[in-house]
N, CA, C and O atoms as a GROMACS GRO file, in nm:
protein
  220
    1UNK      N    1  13.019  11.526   8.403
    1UNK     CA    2  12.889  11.496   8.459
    1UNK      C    3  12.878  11.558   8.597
    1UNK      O    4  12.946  11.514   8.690
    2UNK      N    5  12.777  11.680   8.617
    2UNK     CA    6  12.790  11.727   8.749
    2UNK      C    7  12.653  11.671   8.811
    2UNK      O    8  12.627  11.720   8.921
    3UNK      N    9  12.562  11.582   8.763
    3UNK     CA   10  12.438  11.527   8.851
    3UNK      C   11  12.499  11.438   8.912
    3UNK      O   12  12.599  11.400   8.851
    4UNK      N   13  12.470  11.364   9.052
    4UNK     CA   14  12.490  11.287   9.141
    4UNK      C   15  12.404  11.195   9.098
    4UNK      O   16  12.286  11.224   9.076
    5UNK      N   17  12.467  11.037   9.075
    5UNK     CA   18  12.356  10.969   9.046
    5UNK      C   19  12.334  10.873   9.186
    5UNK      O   20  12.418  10.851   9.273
    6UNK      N   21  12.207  10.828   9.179
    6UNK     CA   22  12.175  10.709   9.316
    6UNK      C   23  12.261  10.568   9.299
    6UNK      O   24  12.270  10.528   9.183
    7UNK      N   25  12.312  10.503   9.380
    7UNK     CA   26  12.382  10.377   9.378
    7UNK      C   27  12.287  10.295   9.385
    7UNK      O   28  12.193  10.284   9.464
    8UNK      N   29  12.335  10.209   9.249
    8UNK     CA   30  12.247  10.102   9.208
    8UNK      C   31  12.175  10.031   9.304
    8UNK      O   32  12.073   9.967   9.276
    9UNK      N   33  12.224  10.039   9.420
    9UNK     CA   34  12.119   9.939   9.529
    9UNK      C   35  12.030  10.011   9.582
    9UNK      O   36  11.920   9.962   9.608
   10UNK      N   37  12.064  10.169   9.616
   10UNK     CA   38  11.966  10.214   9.646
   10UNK      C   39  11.857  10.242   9.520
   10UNK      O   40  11.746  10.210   9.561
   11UNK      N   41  11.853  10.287   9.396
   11UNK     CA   42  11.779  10.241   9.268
   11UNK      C   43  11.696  10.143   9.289
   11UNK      O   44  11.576  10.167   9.304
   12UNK      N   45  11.753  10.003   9.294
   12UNK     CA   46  11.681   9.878   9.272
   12UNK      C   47  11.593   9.881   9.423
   12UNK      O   48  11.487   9.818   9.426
   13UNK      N   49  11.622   9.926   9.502
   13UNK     CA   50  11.531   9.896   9.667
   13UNK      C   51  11.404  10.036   9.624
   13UNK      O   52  11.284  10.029   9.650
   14UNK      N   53  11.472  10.152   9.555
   14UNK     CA   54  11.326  10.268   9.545
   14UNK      C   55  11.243  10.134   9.433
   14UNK      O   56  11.126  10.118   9.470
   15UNK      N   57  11.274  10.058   9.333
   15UNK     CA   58  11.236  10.031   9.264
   15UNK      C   59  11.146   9.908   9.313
   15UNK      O   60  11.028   9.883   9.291
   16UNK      N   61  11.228   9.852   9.375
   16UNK     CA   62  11.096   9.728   9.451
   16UNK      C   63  11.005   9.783   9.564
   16UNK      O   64  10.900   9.719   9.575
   17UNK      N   65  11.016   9.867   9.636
   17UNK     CA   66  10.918   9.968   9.674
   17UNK      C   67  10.815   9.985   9.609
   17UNK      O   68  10.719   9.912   9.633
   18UNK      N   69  10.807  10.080   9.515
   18UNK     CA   70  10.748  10.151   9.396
   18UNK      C   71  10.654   9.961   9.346
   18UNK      O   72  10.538   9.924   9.328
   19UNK      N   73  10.751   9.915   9.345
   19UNK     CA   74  10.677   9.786   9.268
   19UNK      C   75  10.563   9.697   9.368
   19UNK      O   76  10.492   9.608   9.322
   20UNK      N   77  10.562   9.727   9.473
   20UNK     CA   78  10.502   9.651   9.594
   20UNK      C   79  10.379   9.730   9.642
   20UNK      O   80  10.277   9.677   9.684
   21UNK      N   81  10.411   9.929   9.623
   21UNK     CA   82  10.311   9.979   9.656
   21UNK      C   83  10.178   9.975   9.547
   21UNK      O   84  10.059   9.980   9.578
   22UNK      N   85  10.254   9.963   9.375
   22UNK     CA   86  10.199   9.938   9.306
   22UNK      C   87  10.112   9.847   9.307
   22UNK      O   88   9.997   9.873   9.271
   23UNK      N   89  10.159   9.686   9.357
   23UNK     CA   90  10.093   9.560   9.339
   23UNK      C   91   9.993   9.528   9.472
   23UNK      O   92   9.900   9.450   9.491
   24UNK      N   93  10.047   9.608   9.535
   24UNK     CA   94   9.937   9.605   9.718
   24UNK      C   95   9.812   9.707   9.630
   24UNK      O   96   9.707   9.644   9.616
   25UNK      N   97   9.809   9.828   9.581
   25UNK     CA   98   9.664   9.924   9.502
   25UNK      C   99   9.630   9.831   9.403
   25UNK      O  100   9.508   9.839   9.384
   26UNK      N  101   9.683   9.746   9.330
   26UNK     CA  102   9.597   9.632   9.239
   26UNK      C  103   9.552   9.541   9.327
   26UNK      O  104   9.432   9.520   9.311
   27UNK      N  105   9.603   9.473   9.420
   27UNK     CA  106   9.521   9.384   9.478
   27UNK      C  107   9.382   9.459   9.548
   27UNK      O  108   9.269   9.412   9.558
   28UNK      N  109   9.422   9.567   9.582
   28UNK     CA  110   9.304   9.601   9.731
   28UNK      C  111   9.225   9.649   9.636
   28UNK      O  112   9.121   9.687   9.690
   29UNK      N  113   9.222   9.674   9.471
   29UNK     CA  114   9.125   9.732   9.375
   29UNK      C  115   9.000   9.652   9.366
   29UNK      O  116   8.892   9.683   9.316
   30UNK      N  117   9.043   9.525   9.436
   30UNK     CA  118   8.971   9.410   9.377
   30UNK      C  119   8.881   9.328   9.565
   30UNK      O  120   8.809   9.229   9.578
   31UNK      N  121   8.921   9.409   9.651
   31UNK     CA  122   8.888   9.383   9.732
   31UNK      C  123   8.744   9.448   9.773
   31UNK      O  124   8.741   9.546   9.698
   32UNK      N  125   8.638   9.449   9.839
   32UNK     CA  126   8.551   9.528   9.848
   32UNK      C  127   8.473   9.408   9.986
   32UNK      O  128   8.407   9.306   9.970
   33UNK      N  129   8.518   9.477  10.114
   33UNK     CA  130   8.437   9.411  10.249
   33UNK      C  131   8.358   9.486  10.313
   33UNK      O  132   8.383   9.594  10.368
   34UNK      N  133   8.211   9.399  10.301
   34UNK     CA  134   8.127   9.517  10.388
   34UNK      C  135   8.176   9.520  10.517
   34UNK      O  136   8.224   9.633  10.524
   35UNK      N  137   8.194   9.465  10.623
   35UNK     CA  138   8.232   9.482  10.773
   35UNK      C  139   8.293   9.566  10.760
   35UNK      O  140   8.360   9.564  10.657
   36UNK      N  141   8.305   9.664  10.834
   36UNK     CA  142   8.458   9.761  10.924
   36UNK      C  143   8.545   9.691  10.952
   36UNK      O  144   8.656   9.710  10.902
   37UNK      N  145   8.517   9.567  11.060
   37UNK     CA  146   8.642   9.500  11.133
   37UNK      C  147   8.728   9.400  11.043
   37UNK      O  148   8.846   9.377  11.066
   38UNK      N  149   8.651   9.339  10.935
   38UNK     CA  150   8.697   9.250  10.862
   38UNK      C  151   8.794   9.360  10.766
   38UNK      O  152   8.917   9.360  10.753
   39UNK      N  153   8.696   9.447  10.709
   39UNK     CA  154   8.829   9.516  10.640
   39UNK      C  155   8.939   9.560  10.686
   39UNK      O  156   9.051   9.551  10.636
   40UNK      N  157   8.893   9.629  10.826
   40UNK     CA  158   9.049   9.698  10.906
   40UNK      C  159   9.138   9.578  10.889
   40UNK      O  160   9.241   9.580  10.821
   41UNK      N  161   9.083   9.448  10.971
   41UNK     CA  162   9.170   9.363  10.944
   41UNK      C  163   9.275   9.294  10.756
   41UNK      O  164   9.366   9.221  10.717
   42UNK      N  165   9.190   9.371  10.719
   42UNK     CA  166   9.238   9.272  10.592
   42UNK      C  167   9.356   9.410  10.536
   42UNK      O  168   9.451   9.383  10.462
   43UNK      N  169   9.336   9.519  10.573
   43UNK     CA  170   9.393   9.637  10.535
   43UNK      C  171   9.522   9.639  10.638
   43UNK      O  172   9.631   9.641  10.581
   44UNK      N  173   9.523   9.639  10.724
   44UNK     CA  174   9.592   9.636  10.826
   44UNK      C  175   9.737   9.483  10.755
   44UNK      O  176   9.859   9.501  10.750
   45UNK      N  177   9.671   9.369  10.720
   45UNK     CA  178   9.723   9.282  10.710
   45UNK      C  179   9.821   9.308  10.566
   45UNK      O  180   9.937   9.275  10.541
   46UNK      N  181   9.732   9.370  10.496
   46UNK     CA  182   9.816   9.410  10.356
   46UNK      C  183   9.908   9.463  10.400
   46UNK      O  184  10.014   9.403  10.415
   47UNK      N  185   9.888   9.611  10.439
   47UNK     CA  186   9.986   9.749  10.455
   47UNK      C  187  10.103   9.691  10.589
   47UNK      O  188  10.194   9.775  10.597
   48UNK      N  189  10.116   9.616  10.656
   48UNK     CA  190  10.184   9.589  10.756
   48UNK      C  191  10.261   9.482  10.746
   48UNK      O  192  10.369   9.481  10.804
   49UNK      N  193  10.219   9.380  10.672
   49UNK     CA  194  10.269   9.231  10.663
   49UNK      C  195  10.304   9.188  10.529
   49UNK      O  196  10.217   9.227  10.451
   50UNK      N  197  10.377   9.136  10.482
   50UNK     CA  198  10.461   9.081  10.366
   50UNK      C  199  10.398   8.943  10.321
   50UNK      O  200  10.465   8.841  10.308
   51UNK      N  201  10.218   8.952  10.291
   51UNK     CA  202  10.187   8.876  10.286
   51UNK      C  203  10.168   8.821  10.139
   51UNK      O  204  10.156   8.700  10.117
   52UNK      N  205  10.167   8.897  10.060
   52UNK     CA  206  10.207   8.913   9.892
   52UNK      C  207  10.338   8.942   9.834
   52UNK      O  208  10.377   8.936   9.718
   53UNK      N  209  10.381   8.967   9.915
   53UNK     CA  210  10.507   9.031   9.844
   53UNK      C  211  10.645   8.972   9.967
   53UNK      O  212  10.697   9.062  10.033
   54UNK      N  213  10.673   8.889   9.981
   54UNK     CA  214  10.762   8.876  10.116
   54UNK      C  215  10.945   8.907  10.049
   54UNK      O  216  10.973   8.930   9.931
   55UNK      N  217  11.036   8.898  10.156
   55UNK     CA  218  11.152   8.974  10.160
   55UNK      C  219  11.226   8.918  10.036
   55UNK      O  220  11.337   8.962  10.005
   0.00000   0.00000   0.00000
């Protein structure tokens, strides 16, 4: 076997990644705020904070 494979932890961490960026674009699919500030805020709060998805 000459491919290098990834160590399982790093695997499972691309994989809960992948799974979080996934589930943050389904939630915000469903989001729709007229304000600017309310959305920055609510966008800001997704993409920054572990508020769906925590450690």
């Amino acid at each position: 076997m000459t491919e290098k494979r990834m160590p399982l932890v790093a695997h499972l961490e691309e994989l809960r990644k992948r799974l979080i960026d996934d589930y943050r674009a389904y939630v915000k699919s469903f989001i729709s705020i007229a304000d600017p500030r309310i959305r920055e805020h609510v966008d800001k709060e997704l993409d920054e904070n572990e508020l769906l998805w925590p450690q």
